[in-house]
Structure formats: structure tokens, C-alpha cells
Rosetta silent file (secondary structure, phi, psi, omega in degrees, C-alpha in Angstrom):
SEQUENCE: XXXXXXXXXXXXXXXXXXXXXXXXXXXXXXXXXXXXXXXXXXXXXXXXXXXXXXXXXXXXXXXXXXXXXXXXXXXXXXXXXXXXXXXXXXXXXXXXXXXXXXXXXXXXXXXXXXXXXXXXXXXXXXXXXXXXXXXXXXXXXXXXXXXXXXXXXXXXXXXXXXXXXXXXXXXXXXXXXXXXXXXXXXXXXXXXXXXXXXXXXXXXXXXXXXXXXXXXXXXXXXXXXXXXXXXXXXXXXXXXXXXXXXXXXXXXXXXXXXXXXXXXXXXXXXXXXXXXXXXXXX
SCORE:     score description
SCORE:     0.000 S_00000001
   1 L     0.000  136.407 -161.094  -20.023   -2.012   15.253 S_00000001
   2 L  -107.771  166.122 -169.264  -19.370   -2.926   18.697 S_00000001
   3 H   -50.636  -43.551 -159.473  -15.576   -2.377   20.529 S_00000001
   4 H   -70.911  -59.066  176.867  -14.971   -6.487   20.345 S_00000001
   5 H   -56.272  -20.220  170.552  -15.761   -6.154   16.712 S_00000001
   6 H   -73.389  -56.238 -173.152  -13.542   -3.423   16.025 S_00000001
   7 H   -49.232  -47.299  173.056  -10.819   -4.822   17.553 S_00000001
   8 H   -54.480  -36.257 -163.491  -11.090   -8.328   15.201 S_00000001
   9 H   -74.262  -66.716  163.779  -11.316   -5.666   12.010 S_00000001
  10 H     3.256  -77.887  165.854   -8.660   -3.511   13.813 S_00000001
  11 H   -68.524   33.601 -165.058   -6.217   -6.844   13.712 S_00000001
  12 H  -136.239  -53.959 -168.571   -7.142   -8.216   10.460 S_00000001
  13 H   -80.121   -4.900  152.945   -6.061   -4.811    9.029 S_00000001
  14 L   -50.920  -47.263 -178.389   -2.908   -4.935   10.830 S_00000001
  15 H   -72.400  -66.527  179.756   -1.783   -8.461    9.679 S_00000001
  16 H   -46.280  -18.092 -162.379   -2.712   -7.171    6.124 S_00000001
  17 H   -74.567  -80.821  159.504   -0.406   -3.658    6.509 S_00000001
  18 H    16.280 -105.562  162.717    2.504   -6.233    6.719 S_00000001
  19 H   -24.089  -46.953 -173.608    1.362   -7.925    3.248 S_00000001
  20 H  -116.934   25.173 -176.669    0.822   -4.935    1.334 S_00000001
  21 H   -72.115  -25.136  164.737    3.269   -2.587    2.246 S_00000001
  22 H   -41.425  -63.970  171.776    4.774   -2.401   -1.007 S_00000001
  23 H   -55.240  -15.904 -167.756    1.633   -1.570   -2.803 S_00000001
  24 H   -94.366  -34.606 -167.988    1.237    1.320   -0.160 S_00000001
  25 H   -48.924  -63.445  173.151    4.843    2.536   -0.306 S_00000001
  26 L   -59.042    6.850  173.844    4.233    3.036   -4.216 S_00000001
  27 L  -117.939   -5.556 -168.718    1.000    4.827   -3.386 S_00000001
  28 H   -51.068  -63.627  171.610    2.098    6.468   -0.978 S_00000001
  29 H   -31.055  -41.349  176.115    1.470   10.018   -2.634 S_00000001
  30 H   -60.211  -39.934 -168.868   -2.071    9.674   -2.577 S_00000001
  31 H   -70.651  -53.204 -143.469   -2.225    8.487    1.027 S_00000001
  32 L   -61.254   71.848  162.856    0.146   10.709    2.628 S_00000001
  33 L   -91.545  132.996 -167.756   -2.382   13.107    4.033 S_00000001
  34 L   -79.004  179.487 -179.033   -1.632   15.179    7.089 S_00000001
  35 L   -83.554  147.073  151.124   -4.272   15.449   10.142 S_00000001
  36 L   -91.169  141.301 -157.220   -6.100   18.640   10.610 S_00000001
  37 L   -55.559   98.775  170.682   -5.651   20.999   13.227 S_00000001
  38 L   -81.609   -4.618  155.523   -8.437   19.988   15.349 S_00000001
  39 L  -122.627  167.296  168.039   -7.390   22.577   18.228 S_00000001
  40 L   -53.983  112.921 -174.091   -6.594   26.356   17.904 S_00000001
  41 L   -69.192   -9.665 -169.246   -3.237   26.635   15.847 S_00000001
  42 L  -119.275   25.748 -171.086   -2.992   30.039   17.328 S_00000001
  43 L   -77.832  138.865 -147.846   -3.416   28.840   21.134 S_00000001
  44 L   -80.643  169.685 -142.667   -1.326   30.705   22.848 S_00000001
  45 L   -98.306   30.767  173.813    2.754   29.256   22.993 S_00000001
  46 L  -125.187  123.164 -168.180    2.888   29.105   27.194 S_00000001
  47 L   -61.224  118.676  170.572    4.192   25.915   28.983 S_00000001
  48 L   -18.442  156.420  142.804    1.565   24.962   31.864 S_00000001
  49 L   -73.221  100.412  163.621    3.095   25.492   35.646 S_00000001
  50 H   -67.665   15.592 -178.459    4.276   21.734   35.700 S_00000001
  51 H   -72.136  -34.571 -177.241    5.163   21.668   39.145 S_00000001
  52 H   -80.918   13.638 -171.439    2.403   19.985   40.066 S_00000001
  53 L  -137.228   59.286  178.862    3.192   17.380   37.281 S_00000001
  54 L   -63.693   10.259  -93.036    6.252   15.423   37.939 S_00000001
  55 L    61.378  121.849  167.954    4.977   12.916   35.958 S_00000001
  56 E   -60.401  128.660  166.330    2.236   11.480   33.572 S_00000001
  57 E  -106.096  114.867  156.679    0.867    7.531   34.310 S_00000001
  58 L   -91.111 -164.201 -162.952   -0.835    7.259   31.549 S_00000001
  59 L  -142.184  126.711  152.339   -3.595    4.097   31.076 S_00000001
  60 E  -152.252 -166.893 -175.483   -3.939    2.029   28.063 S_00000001
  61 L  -131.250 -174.727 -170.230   -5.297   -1.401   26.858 S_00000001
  62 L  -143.183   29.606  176.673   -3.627   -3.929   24.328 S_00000001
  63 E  -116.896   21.805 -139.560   -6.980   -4.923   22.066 S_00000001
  64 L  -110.011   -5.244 -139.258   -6.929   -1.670   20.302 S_00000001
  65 L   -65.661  165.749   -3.983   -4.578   -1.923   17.373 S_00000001
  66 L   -93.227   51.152  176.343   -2.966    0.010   15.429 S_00000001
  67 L   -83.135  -55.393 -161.820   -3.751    2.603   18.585 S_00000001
  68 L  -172.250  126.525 -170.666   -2.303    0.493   21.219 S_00000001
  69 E  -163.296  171.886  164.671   -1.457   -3.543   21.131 S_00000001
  70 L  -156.437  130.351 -162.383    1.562   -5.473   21.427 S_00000001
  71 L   -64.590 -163.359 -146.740    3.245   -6.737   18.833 S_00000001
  72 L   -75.487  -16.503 -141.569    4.728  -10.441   18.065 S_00000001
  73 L  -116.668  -17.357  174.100    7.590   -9.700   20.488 S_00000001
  74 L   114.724  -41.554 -170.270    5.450   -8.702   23.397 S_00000001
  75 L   -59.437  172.923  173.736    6.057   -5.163   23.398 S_00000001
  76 L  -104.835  111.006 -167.184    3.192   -2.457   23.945 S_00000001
  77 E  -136.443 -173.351 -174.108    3.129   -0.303   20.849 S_00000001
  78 L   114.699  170.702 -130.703    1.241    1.841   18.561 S_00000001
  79 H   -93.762  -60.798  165.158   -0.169    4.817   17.519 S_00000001
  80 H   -37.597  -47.963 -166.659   -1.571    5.763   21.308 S_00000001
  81 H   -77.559  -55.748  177.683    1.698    4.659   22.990 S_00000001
  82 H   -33.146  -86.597 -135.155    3.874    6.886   20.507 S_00000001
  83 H   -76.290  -27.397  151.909    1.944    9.636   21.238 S_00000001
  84 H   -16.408  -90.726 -171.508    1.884    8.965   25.041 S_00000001
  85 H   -50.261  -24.379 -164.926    5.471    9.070   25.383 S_00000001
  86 H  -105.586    1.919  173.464    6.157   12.059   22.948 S_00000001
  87 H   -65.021  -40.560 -154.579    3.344   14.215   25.189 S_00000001
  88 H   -82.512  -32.527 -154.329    5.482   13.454   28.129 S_00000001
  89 H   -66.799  -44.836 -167.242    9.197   14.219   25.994 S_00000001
  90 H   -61.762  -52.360 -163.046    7.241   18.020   24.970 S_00000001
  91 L  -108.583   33.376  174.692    6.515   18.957   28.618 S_00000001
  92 L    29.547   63.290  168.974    9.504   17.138   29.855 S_00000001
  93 L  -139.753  162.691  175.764    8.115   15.227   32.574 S_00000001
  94 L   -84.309  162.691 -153.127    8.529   11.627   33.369 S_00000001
  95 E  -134.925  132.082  175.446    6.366    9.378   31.616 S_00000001
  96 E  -103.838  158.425  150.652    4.820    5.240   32.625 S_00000001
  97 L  -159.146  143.108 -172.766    2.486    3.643   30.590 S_00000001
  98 L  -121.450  106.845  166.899    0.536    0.349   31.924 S_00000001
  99 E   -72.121  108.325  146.984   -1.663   -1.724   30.098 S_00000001
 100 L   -28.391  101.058 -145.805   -5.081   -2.705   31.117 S_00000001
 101 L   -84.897  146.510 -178.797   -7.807   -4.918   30.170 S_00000001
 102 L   -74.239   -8.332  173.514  -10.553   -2.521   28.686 S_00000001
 103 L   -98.348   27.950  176.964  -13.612   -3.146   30.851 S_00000001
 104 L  -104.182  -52.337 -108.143  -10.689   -2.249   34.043 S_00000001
 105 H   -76.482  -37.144  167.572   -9.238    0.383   32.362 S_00000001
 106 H   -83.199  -21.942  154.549  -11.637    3.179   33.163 S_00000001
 107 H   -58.894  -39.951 -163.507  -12.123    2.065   36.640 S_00000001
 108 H   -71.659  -61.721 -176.534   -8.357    1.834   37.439 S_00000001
 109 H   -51.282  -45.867  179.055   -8.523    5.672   36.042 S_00000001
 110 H   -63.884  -75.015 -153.131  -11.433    6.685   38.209 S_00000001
 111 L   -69.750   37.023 -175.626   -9.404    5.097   41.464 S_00000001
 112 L    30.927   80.654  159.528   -6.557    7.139   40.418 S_00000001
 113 L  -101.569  -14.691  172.917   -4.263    4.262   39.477 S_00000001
 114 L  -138.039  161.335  169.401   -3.318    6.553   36.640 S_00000001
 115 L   -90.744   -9.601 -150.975   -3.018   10.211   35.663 S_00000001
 116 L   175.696  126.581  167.400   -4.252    9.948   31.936 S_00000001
 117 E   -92.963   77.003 -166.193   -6.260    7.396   29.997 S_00000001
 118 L   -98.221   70.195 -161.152   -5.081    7.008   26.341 S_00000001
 119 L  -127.460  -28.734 -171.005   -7.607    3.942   25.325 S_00000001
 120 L    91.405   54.821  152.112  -10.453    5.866   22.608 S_00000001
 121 L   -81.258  142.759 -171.112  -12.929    6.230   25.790 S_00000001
 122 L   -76.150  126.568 -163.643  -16.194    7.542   24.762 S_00000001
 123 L   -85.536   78.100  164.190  -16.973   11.087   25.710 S_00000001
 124 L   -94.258 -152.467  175.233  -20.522   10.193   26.956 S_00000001
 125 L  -137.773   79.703   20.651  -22.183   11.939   30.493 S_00000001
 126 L    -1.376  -74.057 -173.364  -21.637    8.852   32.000 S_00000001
 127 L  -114.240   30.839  161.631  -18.548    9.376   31.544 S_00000001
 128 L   -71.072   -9.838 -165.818  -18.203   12.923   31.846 S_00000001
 129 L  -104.207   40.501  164.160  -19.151   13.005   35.391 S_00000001
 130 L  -140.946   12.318  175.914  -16.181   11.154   36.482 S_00000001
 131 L  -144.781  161.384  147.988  -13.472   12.123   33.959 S_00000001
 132 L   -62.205  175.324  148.304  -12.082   15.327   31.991 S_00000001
 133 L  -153.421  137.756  163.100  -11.113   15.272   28.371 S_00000001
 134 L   -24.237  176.233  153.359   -8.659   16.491   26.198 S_00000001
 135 L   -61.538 -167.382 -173.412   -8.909   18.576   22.884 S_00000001
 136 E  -121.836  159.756 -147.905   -9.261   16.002   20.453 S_00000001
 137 L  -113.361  -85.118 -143.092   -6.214   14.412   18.824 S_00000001
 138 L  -118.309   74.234  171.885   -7.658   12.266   16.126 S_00000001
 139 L   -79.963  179.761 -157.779  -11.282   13.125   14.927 S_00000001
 140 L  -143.228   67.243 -175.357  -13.361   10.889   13.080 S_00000001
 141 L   -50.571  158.560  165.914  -14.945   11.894    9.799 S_00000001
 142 E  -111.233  163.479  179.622  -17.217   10.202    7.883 S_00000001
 143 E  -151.346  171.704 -168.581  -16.543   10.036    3.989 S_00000001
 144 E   -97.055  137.617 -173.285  -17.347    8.742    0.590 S_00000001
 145 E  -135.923  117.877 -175.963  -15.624    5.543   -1.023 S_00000001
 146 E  -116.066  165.141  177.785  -16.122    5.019   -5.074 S_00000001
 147 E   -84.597  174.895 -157.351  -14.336    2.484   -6.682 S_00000001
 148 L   -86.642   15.996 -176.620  -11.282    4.516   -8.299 S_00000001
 149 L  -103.564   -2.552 -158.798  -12.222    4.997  -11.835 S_00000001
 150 L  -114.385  -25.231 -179.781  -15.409    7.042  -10.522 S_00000001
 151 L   -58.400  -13.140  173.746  -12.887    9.336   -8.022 S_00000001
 152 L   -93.813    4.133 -171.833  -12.143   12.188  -10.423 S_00000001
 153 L  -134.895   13.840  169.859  -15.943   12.927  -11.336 S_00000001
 154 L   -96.520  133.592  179.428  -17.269   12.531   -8.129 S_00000001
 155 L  -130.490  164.809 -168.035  -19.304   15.156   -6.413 S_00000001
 156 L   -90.980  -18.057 -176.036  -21.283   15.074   -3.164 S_00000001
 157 L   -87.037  -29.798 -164.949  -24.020   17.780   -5.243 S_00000001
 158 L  -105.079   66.706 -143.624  -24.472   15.357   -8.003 S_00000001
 159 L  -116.989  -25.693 -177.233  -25.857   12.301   -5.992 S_00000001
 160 L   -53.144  143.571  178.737  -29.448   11.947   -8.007 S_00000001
 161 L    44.049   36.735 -175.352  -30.012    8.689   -9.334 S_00000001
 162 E  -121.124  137.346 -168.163  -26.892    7.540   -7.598 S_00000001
 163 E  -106.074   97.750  158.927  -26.881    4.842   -5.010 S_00000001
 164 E   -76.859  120.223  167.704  -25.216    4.955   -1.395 S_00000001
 165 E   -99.332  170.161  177.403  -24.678    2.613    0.290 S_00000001
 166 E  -143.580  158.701 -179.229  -24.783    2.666    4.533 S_00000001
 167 E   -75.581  153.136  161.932  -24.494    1.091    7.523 S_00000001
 168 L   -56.093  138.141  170.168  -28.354    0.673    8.949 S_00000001
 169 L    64.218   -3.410  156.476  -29.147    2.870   11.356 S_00000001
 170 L   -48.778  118.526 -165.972  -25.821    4.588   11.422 S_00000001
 171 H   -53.078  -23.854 -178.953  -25.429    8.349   12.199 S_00000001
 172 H   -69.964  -16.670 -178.871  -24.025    8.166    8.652 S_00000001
 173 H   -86.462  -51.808 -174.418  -26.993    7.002    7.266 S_00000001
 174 H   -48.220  -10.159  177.624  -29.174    9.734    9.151 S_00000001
 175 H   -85.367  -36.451  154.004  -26.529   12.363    7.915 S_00000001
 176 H   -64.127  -22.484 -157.627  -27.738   11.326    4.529 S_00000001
 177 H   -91.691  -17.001  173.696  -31.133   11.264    4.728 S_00000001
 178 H   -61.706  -82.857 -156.489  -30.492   15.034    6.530 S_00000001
 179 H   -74.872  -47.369 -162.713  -27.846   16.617    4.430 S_00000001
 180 L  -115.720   55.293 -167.573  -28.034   14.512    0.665 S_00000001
 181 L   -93.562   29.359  161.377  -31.307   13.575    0.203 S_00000001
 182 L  -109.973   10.970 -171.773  -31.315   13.109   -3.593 S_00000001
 183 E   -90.420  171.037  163.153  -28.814   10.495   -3.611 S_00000001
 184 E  -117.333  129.027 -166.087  -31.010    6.967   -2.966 S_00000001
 185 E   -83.032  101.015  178.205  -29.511    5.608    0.339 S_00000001
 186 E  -102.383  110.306 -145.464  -29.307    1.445    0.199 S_00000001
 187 E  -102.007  126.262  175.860  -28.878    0.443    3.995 S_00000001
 188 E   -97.939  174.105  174.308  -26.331   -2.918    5.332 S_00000001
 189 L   -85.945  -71.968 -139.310  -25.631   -4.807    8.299 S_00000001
 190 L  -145.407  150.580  158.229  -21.884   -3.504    8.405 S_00000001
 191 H   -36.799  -37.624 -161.140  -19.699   -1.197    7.103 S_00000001
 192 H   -83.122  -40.675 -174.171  -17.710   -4.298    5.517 S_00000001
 193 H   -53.529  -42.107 -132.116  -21.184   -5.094    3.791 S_00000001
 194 H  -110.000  -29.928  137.751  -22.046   -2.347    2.347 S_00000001
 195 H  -147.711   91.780  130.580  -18.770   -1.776    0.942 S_00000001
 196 H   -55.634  -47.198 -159.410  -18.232   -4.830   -0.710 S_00000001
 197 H   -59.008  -46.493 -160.283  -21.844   -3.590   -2.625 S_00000001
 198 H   -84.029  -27.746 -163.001  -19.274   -0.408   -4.135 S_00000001
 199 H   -94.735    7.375 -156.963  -16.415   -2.845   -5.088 S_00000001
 200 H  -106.757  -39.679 -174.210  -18.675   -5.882   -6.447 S_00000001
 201 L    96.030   17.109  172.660  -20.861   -2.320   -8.663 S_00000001
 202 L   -59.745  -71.137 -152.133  -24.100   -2.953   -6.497 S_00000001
 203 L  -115.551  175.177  174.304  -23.929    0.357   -5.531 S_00000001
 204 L  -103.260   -8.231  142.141  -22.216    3.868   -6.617 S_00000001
 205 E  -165.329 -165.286  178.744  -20.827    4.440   -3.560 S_00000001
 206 E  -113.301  130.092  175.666  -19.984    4.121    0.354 S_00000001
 207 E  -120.607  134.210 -170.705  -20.781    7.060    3.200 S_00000001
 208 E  -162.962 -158.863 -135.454  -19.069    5.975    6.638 S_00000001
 209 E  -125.989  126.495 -166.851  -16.663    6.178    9.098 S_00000001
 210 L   -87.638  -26.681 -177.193  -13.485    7.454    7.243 S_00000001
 211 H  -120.199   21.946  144.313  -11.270    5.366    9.102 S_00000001
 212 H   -51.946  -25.352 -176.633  -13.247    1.867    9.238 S_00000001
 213 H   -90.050  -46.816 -152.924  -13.052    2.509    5.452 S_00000001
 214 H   -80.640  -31.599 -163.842   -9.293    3.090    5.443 S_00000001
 215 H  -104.075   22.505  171.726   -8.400   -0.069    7.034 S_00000001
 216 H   -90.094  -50.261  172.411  -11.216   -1.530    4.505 S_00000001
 217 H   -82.620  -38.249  167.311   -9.328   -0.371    1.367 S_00000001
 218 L   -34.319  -44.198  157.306   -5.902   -1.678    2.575 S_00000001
 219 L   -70.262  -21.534 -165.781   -7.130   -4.755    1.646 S_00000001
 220 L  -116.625   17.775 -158.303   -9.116   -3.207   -1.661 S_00000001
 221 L   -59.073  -15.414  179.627   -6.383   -0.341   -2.462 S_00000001
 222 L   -79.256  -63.572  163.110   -6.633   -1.238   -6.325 S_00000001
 223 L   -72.628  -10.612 -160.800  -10.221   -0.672   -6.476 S_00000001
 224 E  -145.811  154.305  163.990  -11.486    1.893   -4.359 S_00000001
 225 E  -168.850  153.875  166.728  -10.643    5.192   -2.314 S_00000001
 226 E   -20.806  139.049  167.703  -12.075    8.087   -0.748 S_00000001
 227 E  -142.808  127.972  176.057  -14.215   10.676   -2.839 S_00000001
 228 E    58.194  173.659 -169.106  -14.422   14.348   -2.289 S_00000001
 229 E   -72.956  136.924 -170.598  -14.157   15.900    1.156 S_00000001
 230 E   -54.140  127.592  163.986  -13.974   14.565    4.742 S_00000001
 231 E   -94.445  127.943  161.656  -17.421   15.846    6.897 S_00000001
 232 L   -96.140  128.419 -179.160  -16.688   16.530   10.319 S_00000001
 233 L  -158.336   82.328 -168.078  -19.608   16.388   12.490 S_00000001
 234 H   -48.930  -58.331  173.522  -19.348   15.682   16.292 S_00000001
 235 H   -20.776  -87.405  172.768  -22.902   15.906   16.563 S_00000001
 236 H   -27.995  -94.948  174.626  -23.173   13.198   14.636 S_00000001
 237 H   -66.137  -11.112 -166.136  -19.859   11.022   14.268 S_00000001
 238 L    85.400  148.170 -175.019  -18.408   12.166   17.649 S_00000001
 239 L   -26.236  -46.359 -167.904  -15.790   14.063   19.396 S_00000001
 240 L    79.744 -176.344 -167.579  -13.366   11.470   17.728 S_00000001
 241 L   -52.492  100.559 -162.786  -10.193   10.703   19.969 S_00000001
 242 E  -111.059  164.200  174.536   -9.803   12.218   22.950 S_00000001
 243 L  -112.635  160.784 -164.784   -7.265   11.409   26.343 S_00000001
 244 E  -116.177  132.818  151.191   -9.475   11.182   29.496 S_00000001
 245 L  -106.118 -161.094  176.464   -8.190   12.228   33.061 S_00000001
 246 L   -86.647  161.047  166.817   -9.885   12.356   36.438 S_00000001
 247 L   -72.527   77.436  163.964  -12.392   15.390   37.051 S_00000001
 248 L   160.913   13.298  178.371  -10.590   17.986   38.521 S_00000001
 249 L  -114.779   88.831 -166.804   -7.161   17.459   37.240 S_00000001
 250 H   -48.129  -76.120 -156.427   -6.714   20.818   35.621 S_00000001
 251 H   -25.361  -49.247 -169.368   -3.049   20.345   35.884 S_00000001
 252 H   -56.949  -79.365 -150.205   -2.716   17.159   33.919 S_00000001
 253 H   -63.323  -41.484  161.031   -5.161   17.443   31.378 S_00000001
 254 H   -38.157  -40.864  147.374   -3.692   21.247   30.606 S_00000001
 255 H   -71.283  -11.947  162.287   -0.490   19.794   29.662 S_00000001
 256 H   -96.823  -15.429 -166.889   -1.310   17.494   27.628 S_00000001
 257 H   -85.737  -32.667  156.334   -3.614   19.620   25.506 S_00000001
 258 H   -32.891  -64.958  179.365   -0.344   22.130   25.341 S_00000001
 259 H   -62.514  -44.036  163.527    1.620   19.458   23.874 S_00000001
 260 H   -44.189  -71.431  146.422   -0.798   18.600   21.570 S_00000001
 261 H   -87.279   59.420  162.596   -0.414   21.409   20.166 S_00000001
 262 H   -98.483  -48.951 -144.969    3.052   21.703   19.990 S_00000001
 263 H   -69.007  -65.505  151.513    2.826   17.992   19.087 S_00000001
 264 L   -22.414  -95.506  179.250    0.524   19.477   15.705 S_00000001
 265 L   -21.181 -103.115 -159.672    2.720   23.001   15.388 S_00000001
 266 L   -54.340   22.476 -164.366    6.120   20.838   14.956 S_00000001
 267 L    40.281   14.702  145.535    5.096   18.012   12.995 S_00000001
 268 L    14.312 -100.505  162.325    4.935   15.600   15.394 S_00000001
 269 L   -66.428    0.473  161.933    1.607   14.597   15.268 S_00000001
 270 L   -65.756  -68.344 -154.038    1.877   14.499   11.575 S_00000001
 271 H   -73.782  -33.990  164.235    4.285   12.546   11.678 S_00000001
 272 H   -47.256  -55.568 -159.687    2.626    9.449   13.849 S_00000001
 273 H   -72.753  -53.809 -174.487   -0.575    9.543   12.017 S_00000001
 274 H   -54.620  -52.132 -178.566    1.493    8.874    8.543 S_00000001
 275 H   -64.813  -49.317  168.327    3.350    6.356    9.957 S_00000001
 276 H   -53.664  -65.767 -168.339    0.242    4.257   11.957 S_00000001
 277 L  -131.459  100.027 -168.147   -1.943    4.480    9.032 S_00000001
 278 L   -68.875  -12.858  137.516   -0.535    4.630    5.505 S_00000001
 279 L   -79.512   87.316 -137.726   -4.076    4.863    4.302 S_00000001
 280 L   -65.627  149.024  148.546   -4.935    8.087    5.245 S_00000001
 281 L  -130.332   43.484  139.664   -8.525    9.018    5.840 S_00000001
 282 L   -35.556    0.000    0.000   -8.194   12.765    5.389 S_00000001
């Protein structure tokens, strides 16, 4: 799925959050999963020398939602900006944030128009040799989606003569054909395709991108949800969410991965993720 298309699904599932907040509120138990520490919980507890950091600019765009968009009213909001803002409140420094069109956004960040890039830029080597990157924030499992009468008897070992569906060509489908190769793997155009196929009973289930599926069941929360445990596999699925600085700006990028985990530690970062996406995909 390419960045334009995310961004249509991205706002589609946005409008719907609105619409169904009821149904989530009463569901809420199910959802409410926290994130997992994706840096060392035991990194040690000492604030950066900030001298050299009188303030964070961060960088962000406004096609991204619900990372970072702006709502009916104009403002610039979101999952990204919250977290932006509560990076700079942890190391007490002052804190900007500017929005950006996304094919600027990483230039304006190379010609140091900003200190910090909070957008979902892709950790390639392209564009490692012109930026740092954070720990990661947000990773980006892939998981299993049954329709809900099949979630309490589903196992990832018992997969034989069971049908998955996949995106074509998808690291998720090569993680099946790798890792699960008794289930039989039934291959889509899109994520959206493939599962419709689990809620329509084409198939027995969906393996994908955990949270393209989450803002997929917001619309389908009556039939379907996550089965069995989230895979993490950078290889594969990718670093997941990272913030990007320039290359050589120890200073920066050290302070924000401190607050992150502080951000973590103190429930923070907990607290964001629950709120941004009331389907969890955890």
C-alpha cells in the first residue's frame, strides 16, 4: 500500500472513530492494550547534558492521521503531535512544531529547518546517510484476524487445512510461506481485500499489518478481531515508528530517546496510544 493510499484508509478510519465510539467505549476492555516496551526498561535513569538543547523544532506533515492531521477546526493534532510536545515537557526544553507537505518534509530536515522529524519516515540507507533515528516508539507487528466466534480456538500451530488470507507479495505473505507453512496461504490485491475474504467466510483468516487491520475492524468490530499473538519482526515488517534527526545530532536525538523512556516508565506513552487508537493492535 503506497503512503497516498494510506493516508485515504488513514481518514476513512478517522471519520468512522467518530461514528462508533460508543460501540468502542463498551468494548473497550478488549481493546485497551498497552504498547510494549520496545527500548530497554532498565536504560539507565540519567537526563542528557541539555545545554546544547534549548529547544526541539520538531517537523511534521498533516496527511498522516490519526499520527498527525488537523482536525475540522484547523488545528494540528494527533498521536505524533501529542507525543512531540510531551518529549519536549520530560526534558523541559522549549518545544515548535511546523507542518510540512510530505515530499518537503525530509528535505526541510536535511537543510536543518528543524531539529527532529516526527512524520513515520522510513528507516531505509537512503535515508540513513543523511539522518539519525530514534529507538522506536511505535513498532509494527503483523497479526492474525478471525472473525470473533473462531478467536478463542485459534492457534498459529494448528493452521493445516486452514486458509490465510494475504496481501500479494507482502513481507507478510513471505513470513508465511517461511514460518507457517501448513496453513494454505490465499494471496489479494490489498489488505482491505483480503480481509473482507475472513468476514464474507472465504477464508479462515487474515495475516497483516496489525495496525492496517485495526483501523479495518473499527468499521467490522462485531465480526472480527485479532487472534493469538502479535509477531514482531523488523526484518521483515520494519523498524516500525521511529523520530528522524540530522546525522550527527547526538545531542537531540539522545534526548528524545531518554524521554521515551520516561515517556514508557510513567505511563505516558501508554496513555497516547489508548487514546489515538481505541482498537488496539497489541
Amino acid at each position: 500500500m503506497t503512503r497516498g493510499e494510506s493516508v485515504k484508509r488513514f481518514a476513512k478510519w478517522w471519520r468512522a472513530l467518530a461514528a462508533t465510539a460508543t460501540a468502542l467505549l463498551l468494548a473497550a476492555p478488549a481493546f485497551a492494550q498497552p504498547i510494549p516496551y520496545h527500548a530497554d526498561p532498565d536504560a539507565r535513569e540519567i537526563l542528557p547534558n541539555l545545554q546544547p538543547v534549548p529547544a526541539i523544532r520538531f517537523l511534521t506533515t498533516t496527511d498522516f492521521p490519526p499520527f498527525n492531521f488537523r482536525d475540522a477546526s484547523g488545528e494540528l493534532v494527533g498521536f505524533n503531535v501529542d507525543l512531540a510536545r510531551r518529549i519536549c515537557v520530560e526534558v523541559n526544553v522549549a518545544c515548535t512544531l511546523q507542518a510540512w507537505p510530505w515530499d518537503q518534509a525530509a528535505n526541510a530536515l536535511s537543510d536543518r529547518q528543524g531539529d527532529a522529524l516526527i512524520a513515520g519516515l522510513a528507516i531505509t540507507p537512503d535515508n540513513g546517510a543523511l539522518f539519525d533515528f530514534s529507538s522506536t516508539y511505535l513498532a509494527l507487528p503483523g497479526r492474525f484476524v478471525t472473525r470473533a466466534v473462531d478467536i478463542p480456538s485459534f492457534s498459529a500451530t494448528a493452521l493445516a487445512n486452514k486458509t490465510v488470507a494475504v496481501r500479494a507479495g507482502s513481507a507478510h505473505a513471505q513470513f508465511m510461506a517461511k514460518y507457517l507453512p501448513q496453513a494454505e496461504v490465499t494471496t489479494f490485491a490489498s489488505e482491505i481485500e483480503a480481509l473482507d475474504a475472513v468476514r464474507t467466510g472465504r477464508v479462515d483468516a487474515f495475516f497483516g499489518d496489525a495496525m492496517r487491520a485495526a483501523f479495518w475492524l473499527n468499521d467490522n468490530v462485531a465480526c472480527c478481531g485479532f487472534a493469538g499473538d502479535p509477531y514482531f519482526r523488523p526484518d521483515l515488517f520494519g523498524e516500525g515508528l521511529t523520530i528522524a534527526v540530522p546525522a550527527g545530532n547526538d545531542a537531540i536525538r539522545h534526548a528524545i530517546d531518554w524521554a521515551l523512556v520516561r515517556l514508557k516508565s510513567n505511563g505516558t506513552l501508554d496513555e497516547l496510544y489508548l487514546r489515538w487508537f481505541p482498537v488496539g493492535f497489541y
